[in-house]
PDB file with SEQRES, HELIX, SHEET and CRYST1 records, atoms N, CA, C and O in Angstrom:
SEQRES   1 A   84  UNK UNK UNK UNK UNK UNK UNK UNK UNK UNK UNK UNK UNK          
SEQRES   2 A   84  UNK UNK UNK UNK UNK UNK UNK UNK UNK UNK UNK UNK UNK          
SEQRES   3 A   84  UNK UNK UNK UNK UNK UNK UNK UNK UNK UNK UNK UNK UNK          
SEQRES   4 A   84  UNK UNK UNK UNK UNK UNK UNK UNK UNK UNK UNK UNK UNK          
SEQRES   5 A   84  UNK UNK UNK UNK UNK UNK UNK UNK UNK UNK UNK UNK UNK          
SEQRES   6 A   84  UNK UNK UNK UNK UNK UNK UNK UNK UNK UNK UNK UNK UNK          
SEQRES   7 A   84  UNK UNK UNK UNK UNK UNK                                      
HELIX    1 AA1 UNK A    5  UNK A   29  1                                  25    
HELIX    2 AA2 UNK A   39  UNK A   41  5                                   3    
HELIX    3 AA3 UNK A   57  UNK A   63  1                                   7    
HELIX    4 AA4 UNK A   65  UNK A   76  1                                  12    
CRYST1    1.000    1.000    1.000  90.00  90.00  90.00 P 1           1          
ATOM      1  N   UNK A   1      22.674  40.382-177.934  1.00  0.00           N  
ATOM      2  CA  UNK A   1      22.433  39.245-177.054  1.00  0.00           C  
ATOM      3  C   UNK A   1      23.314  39.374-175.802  1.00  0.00           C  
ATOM      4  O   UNK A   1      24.321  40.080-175.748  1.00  0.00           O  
ATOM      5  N   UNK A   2      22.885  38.700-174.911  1.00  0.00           N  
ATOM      6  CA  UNK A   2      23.784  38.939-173.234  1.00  0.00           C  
ATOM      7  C   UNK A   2      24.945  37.891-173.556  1.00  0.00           C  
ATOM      8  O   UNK A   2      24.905  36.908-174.296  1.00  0.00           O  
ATOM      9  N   UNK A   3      25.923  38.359-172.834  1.00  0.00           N  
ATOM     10  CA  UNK A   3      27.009  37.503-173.217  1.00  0.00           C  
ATOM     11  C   UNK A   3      27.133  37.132-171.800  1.00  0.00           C  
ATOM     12  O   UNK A   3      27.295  38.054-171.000  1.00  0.00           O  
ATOM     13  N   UNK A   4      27.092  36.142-171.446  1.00  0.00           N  
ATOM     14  CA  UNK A   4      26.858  35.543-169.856  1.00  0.00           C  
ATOM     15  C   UNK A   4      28.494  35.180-168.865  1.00  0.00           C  
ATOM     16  O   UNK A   4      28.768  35.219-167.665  1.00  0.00           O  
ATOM     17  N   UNK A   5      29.296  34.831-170.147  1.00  0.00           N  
ATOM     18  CA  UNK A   5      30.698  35.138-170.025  1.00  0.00           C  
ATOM     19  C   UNK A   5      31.273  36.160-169.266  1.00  0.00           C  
ATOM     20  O   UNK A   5      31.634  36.081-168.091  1.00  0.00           O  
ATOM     21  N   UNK A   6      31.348  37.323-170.163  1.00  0.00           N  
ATOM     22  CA  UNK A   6      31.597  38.186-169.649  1.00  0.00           C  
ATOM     23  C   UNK A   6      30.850  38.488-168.144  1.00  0.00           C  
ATOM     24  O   UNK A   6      31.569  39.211-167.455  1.00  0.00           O  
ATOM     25  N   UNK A   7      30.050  38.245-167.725  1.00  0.00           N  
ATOM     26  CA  UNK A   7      29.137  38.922-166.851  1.00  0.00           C  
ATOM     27  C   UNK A   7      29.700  37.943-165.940  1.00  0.00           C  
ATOM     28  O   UNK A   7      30.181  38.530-164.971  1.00  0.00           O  
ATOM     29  N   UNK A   8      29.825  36.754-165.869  1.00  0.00           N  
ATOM     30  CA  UNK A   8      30.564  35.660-164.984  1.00  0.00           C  
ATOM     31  C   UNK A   8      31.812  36.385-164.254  1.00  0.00           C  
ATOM     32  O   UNK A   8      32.205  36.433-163.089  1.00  0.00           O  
ATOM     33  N   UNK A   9      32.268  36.947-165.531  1.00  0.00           N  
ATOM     34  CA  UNK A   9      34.009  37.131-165.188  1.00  0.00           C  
ATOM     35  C   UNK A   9      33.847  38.091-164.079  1.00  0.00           C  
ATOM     36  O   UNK A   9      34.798  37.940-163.311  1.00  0.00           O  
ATOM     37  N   UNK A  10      32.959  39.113-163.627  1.00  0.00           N  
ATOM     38  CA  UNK A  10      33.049  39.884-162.683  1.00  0.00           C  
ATOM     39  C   UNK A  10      33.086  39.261-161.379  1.00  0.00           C  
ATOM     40  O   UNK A  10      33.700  39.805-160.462  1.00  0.00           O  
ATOM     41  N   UNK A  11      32.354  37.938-161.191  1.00  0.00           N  
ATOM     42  CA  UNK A  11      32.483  37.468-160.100  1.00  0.00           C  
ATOM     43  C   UNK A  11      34.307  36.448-159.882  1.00  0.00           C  
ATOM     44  O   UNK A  11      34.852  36.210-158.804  1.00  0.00           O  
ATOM     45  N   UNK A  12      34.652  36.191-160.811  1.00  0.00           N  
ATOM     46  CA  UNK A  12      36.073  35.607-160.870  1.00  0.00           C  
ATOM     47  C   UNK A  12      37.042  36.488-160.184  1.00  0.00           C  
ATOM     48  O   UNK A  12      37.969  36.261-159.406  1.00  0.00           O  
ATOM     49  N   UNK A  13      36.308  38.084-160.959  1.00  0.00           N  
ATOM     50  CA  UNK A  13      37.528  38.673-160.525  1.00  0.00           C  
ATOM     51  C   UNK A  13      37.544  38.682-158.881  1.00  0.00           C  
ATOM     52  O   UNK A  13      38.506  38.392-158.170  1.00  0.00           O  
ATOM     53  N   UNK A  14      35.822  39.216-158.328  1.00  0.00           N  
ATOM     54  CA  UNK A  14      35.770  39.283-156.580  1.00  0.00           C  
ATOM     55  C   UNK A  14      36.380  37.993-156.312  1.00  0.00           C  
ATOM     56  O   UNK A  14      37.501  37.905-155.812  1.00  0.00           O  
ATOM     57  N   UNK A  15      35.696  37.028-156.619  1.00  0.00           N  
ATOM     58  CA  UNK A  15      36.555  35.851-155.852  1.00  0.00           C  
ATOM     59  C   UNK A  15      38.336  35.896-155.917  1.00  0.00           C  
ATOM     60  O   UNK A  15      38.888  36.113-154.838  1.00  0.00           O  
ATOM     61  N   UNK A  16      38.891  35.772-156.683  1.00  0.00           N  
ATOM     62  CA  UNK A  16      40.227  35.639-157.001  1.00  0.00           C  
ATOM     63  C   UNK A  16      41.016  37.269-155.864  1.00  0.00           C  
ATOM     64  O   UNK A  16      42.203  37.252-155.539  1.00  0.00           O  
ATOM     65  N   UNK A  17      40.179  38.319-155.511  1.00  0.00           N  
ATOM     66  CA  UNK A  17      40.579  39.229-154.749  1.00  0.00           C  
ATOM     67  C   UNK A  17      40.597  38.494-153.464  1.00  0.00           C  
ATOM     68  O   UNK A  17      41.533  38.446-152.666  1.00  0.00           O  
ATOM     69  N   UNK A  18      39.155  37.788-153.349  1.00  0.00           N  
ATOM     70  CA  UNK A  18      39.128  37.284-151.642  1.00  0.00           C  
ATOM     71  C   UNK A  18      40.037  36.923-151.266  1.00  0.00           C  
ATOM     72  O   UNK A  18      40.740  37.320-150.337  1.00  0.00           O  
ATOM     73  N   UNK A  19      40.190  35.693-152.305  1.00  0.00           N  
ATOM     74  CA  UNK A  19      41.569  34.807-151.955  1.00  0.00           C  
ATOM     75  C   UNK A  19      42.452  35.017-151.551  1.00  0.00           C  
ATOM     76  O   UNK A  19      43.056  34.350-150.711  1.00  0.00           O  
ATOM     77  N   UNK A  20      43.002  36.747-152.413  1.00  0.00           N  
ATOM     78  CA  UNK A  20      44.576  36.928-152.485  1.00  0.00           C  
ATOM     79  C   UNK A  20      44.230  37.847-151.068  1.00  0.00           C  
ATOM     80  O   UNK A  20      45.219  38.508-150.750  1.00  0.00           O  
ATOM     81  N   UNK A  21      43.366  37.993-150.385  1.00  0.00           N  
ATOM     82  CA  UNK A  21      43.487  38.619-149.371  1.00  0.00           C  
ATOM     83  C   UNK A  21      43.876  38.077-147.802  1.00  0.00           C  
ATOM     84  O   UNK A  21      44.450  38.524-146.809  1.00  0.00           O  
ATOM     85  N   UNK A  22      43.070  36.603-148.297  1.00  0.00           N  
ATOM     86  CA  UNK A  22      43.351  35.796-147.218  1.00  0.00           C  
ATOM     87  C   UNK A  22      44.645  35.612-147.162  1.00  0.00           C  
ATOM     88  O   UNK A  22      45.343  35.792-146.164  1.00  0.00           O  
ATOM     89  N   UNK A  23      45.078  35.173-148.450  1.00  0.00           N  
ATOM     90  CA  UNK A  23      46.627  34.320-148.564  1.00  0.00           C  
ATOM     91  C   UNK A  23      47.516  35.521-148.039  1.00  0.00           C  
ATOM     92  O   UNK A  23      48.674  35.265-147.710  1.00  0.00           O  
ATOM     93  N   UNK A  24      47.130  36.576-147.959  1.00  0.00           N  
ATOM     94  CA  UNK A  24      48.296  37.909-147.882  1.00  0.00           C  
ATOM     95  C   UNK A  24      47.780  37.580-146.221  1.00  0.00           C  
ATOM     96  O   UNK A  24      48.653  36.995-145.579  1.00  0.00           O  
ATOM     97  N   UNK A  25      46.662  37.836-145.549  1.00  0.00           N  
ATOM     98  CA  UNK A  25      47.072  37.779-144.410  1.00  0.00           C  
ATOM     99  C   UNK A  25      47.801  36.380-143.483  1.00  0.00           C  
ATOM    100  O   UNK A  25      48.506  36.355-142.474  1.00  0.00           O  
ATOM    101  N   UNK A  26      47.315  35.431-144.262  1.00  0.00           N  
ATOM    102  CA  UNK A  26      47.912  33.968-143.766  1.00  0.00           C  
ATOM    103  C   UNK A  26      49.438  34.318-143.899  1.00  0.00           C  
ATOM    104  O   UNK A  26      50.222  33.750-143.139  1.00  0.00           O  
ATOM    105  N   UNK A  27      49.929  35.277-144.879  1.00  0.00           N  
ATOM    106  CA  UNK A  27      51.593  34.791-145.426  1.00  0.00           C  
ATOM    107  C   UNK A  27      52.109  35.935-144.545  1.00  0.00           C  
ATOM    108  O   UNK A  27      53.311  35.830-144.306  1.00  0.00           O  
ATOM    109  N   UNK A  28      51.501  37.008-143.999  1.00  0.00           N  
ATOM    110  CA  UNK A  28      52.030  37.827-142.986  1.00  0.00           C  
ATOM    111  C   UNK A  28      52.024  37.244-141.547  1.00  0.00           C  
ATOM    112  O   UNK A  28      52.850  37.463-140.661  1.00  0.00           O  
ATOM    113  N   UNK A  29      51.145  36.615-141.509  1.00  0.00           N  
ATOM    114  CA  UNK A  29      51.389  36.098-139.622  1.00  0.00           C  
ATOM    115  C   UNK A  29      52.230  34.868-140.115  1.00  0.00           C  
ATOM    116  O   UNK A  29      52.947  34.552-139.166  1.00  0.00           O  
ATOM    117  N   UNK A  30      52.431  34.137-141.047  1.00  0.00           N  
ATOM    118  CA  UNK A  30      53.529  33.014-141.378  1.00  0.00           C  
ATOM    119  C   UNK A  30      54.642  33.788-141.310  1.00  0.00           C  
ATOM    120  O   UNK A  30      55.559  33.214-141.898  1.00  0.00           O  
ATOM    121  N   UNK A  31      54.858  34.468-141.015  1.00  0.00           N  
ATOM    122  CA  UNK A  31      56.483  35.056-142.498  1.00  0.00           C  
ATOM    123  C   UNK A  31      56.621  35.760-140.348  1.00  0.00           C  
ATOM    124  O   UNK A  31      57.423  35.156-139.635  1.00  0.00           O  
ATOM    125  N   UNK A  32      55.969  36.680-139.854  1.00  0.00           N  
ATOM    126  CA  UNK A  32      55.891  37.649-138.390  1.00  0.00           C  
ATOM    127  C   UNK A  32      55.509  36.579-137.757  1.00  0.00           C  
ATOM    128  O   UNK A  32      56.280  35.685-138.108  1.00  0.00           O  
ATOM    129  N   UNK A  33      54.715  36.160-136.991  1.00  0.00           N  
ATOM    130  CA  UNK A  33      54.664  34.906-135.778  1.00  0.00           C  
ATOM    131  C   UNK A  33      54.884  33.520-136.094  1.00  0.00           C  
ATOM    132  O   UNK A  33      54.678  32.790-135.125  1.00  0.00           O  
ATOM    133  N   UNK A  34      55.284  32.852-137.283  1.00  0.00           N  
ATOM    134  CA  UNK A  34      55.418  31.553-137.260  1.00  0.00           C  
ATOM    135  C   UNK A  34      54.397  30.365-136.992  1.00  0.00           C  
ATOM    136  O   UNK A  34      54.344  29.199-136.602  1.00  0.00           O  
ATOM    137  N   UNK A  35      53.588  31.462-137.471  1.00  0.00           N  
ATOM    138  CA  UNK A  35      52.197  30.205-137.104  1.00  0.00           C  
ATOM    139  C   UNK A  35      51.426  29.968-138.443  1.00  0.00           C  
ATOM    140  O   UNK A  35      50.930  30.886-139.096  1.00  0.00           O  
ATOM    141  N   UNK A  36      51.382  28.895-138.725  1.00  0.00           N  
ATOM    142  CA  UNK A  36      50.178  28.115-139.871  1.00  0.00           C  
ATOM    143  C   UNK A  36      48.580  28.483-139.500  1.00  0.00           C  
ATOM    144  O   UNK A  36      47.993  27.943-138.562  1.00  0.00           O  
ATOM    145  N   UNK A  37      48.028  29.386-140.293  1.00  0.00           N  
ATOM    146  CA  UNK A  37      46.778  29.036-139.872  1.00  0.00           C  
ATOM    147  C   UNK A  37      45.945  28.577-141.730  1.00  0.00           C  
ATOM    148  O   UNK A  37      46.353  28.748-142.879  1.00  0.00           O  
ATOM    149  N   UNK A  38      45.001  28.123-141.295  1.00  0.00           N  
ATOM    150  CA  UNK A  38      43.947  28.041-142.673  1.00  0.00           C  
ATOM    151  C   UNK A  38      43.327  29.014-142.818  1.00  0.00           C  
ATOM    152  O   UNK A  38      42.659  29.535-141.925  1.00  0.00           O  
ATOM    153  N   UNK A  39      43.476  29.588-144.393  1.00  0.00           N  
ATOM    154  CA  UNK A  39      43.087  30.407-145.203  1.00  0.00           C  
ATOM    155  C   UNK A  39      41.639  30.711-144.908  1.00  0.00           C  
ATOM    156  O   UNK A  39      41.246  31.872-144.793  1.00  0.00           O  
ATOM    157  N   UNK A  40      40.536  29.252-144.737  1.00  0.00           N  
ATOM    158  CA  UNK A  40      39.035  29.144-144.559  1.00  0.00           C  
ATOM    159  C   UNK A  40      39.027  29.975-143.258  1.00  0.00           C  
ATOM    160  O   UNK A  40      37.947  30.520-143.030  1.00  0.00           O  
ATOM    161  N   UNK A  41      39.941  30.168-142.421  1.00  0.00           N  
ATOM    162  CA  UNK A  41      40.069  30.567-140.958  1.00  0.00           C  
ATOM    163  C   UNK A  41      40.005  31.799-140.857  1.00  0.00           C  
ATOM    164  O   UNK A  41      39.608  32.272-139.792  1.00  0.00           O  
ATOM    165  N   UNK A  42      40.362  32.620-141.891  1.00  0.00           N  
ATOM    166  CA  UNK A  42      40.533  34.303-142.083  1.00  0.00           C  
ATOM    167  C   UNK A  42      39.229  34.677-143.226  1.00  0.00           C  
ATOM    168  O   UNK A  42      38.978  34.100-144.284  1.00  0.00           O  
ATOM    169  N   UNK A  43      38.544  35.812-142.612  1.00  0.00           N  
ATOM    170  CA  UNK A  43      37.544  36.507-143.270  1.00  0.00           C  
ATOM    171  C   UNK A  43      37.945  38.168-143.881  1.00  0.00           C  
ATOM    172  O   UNK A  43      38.020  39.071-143.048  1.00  0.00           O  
ATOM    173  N   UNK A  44      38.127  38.397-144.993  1.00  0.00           N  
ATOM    174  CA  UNK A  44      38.011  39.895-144.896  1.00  0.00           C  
ATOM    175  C   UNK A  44      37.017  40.812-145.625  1.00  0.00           C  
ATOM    176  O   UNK A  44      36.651  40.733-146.797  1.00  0.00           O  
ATOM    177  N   UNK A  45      36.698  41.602-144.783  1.00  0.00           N  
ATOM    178  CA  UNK A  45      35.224  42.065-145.147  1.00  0.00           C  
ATOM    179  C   UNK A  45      35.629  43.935-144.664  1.00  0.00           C  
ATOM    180  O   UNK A  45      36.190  44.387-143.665  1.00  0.00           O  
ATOM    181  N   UNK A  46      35.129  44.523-145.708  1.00  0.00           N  
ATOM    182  CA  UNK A  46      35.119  46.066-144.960  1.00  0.00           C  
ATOM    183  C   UNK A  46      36.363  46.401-144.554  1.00  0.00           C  
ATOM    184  O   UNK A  46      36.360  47.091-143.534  1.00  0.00           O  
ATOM    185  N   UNK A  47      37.400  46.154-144.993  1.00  0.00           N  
ATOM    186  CA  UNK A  47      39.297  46.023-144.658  1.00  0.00           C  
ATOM    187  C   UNK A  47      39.440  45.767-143.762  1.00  0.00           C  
ATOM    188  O   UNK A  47      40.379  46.481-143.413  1.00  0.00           O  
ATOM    189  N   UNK A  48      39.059  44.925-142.629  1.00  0.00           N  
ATOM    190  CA  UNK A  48      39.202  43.976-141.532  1.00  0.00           C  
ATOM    191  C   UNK A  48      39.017  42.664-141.516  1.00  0.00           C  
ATOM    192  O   UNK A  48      37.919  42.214-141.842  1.00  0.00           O  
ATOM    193  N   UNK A  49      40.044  41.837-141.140  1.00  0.00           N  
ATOM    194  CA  UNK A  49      40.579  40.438-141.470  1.00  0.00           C  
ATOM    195  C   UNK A  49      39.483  40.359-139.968  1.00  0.00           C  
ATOM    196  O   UNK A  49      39.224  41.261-139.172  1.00  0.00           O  
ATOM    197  N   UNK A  50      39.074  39.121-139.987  1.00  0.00           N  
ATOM    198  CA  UNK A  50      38.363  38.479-138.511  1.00  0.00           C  
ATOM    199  C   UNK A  50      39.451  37.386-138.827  1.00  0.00           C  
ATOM    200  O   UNK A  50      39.755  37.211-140.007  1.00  0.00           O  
ATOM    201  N   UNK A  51      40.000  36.708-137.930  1.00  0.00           N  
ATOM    202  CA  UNK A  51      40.816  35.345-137.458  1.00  0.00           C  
ATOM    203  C   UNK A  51      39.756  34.593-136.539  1.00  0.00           C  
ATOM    204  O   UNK A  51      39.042  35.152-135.706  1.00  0.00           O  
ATOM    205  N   UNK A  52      39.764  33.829-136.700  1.00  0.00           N  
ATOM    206  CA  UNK A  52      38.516  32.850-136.396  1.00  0.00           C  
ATOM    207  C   UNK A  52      39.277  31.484-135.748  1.00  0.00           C  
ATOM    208  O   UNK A  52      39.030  30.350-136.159  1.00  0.00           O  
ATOM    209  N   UNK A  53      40.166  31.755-134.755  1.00  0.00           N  
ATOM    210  CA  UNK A  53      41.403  30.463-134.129  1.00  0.00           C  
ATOM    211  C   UNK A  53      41.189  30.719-132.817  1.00  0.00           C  
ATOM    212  O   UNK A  53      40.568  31.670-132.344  1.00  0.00           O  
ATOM    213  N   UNK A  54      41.768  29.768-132.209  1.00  0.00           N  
ATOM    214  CA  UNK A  54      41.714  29.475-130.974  1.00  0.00           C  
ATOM    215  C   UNK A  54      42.566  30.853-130.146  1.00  0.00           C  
ATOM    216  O   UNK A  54      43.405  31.513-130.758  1.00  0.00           O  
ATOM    217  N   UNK A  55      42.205  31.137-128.715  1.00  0.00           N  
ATOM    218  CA  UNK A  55      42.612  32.136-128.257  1.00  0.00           C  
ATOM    219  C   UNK A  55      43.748  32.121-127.659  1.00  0.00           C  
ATOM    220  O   UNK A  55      43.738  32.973-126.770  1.00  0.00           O  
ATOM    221  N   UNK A  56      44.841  31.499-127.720  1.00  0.00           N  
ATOM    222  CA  UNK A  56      46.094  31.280-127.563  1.00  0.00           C  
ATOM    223  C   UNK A  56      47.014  31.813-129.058  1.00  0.00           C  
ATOM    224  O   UNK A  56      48.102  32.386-129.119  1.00  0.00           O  
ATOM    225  N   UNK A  57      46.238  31.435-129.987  1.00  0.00           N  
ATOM    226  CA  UNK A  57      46.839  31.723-131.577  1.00  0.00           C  
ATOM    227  C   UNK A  57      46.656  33.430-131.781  1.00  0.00           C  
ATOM    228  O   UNK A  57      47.521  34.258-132.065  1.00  0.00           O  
ATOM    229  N   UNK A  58      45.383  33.593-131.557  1.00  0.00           N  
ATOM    230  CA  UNK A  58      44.770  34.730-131.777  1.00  0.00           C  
ATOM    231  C   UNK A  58      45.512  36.237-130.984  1.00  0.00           C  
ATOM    232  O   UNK A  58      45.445  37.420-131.321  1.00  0.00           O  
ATOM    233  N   UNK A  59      46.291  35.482-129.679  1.00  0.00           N  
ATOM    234  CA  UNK A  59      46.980  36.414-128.593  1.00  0.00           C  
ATOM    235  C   UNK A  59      48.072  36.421-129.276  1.00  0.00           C  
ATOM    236  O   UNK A  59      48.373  37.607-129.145  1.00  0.00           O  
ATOM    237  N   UNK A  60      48.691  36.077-129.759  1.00  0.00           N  
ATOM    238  CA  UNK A  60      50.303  35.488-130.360  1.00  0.00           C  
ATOM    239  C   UNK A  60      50.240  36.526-131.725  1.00  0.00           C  
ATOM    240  O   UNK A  60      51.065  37.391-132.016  1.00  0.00           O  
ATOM    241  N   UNK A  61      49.143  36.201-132.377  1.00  0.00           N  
ATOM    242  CA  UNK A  61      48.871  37.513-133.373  1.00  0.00           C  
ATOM    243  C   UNK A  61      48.907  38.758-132.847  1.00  0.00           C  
ATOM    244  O   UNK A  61      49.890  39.467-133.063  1.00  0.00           O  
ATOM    245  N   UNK A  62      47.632  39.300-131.926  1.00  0.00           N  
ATOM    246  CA  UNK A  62      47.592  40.818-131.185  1.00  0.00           C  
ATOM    247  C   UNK A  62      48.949  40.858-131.038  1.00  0.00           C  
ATOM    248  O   UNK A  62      49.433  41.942-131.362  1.00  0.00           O  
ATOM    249  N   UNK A  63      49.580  40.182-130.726  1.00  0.00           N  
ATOM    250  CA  UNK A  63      51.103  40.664-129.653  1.00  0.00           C  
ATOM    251  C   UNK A  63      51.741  41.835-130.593  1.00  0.00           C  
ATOM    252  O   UNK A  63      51.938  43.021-130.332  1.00  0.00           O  
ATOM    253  N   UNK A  64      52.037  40.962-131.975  1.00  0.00           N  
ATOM    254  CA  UNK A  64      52.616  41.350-132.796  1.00  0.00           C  
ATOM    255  C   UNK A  64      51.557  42.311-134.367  1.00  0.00           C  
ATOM    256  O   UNK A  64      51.876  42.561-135.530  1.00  0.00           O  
ATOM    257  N   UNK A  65      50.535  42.524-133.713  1.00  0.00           N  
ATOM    258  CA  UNK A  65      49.835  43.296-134.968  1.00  0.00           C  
ATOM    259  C   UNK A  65      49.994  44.134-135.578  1.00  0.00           C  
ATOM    260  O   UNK A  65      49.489  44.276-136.691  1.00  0.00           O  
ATOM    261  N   UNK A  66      50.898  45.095-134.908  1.00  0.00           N  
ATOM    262  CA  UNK A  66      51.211  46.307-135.789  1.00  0.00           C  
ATOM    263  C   UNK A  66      52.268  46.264-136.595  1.00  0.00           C  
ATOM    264  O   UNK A  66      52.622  47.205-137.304  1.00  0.00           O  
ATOM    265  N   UNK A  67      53.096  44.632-136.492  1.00  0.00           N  
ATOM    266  CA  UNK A  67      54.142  44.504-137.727  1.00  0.00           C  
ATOM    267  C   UNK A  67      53.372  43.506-138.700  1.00  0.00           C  
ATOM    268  O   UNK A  67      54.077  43.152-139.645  1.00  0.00           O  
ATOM    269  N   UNK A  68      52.347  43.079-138.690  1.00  0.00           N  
ATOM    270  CA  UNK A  68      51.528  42.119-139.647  1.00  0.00           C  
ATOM    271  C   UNK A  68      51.033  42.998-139.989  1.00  0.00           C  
ATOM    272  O   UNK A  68      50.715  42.418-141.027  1.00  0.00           O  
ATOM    273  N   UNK A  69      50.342  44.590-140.206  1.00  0.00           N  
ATOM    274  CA  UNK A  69      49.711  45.460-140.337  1.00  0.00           C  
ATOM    275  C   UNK A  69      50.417  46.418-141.276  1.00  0.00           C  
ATOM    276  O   UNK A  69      49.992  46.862-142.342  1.00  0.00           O  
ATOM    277  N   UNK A  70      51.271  46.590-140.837  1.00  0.00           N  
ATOM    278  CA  UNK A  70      52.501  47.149-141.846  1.00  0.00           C  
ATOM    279  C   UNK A  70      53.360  45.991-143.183  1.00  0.00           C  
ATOM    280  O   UNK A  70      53.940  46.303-144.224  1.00  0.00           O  
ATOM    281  N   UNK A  71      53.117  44.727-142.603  1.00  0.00           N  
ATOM    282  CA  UNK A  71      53.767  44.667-143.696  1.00  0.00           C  
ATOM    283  C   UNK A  71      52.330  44.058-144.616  1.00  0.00           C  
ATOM    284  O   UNK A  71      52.741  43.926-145.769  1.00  0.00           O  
ATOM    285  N   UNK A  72      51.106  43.719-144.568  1.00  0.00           N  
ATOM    286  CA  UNK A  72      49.932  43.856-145.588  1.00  0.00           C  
ATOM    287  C   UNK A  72      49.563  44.993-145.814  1.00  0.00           C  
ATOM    288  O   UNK A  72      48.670  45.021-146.661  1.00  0.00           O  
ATOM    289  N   UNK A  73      49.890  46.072-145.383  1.00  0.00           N  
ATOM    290  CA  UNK A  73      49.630  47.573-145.945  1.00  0.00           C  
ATOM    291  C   UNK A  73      50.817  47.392-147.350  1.00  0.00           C  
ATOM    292  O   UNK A  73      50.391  47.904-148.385  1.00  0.00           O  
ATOM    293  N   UNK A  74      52.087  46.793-147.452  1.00  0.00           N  
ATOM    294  CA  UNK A  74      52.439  46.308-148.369  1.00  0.00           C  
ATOM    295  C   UNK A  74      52.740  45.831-149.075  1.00  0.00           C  
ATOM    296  O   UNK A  74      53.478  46.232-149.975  1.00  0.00           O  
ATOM    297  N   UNK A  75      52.052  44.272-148.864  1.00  0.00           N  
ATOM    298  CA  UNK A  75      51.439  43.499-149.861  1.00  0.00           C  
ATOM    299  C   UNK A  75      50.336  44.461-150.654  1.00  0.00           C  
ATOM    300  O   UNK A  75      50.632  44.974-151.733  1.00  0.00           O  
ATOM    301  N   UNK A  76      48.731  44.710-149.877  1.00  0.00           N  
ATOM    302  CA  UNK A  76      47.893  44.759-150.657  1.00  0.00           C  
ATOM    303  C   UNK A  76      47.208  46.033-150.487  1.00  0.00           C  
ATOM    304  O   UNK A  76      45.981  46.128-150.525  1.00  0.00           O  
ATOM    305  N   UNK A  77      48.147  47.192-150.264  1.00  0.00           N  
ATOM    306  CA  UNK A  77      47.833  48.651-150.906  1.00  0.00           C  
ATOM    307  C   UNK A  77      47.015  48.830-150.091  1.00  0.00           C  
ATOM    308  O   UNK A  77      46.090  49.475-150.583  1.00  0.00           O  
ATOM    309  N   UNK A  78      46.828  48.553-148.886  1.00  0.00           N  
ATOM    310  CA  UNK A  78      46.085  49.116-147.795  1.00  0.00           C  
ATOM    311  C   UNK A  78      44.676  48.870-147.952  1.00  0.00           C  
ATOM    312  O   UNK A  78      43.798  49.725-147.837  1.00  0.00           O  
ATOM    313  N   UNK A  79      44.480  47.431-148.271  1.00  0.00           N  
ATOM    314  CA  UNK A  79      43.271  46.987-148.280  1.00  0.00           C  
ATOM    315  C   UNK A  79      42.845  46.343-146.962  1.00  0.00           C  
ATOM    316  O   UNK A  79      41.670  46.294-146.598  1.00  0.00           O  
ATOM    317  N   UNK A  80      43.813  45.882-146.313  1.00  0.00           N  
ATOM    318  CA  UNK A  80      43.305  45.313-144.822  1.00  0.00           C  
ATOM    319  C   UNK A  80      44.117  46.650-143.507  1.00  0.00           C  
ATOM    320  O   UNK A  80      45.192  47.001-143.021  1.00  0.00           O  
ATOM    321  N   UNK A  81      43.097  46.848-143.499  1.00  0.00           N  
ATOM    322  CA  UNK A  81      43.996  47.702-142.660  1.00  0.00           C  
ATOM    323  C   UNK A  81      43.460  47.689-140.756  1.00  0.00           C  
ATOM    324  O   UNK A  81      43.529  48.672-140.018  1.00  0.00           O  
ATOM    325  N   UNK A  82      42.973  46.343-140.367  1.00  0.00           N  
ATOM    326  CA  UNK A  82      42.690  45.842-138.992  1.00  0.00           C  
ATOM    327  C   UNK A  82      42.883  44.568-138.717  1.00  0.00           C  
ATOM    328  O   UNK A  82      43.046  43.801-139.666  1.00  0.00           O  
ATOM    329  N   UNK A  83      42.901  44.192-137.714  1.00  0.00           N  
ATOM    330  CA  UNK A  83      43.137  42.628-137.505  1.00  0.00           C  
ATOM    331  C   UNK A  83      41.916  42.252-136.229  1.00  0.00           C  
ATOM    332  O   UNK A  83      42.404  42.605-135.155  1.00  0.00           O  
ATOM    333  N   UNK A  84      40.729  41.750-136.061  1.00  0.00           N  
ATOM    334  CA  UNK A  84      40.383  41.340-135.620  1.00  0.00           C  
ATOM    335  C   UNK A  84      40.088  39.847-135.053  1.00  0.00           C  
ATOM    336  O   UNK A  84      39.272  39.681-134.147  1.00  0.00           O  
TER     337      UNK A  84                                                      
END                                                                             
């Protein structure tokens, strides 16, 4: 018989990755520029984060991308490896 459980859990696991991807890039521009953004605000797809904020926030990030870049290369094993 199909065990529907199990077959669920595969999607727990993608979701519970999304998450920790967002939260890793939210906690790198928190921790490097000092800025709050919402989690709903960051997309990552294809190892590129999209930031989806206003273009004053978004410049304040570029400035500093290649130290938010380095330090989620180690958080999450080089799963985001762009910042758009």
């Amino acid at each position: 018989m199909f065990d529907i459980a199990k077959y669920l859990e595969k999607f727990t696991v993608l979701a519970n990755s999304r998450h920790f991807l967002r939260d890793s890039v939210q906690g790198a521009i928190k921790e490097i520029c000092g800025i709050e953004i919402d989690p709903k605000k960051i997309e990552v797809k294809d190892f590129v984060a999209r930031i989806n904020e206003r273009p004053i926030i978004k410049s304040e990030i570029f400035l500093k991308k290649n130290r938010i870049l380095s330090s989620l290369k180690d958080k999450t094993g080089g799963k985001v490896i762009d910042i758009i």
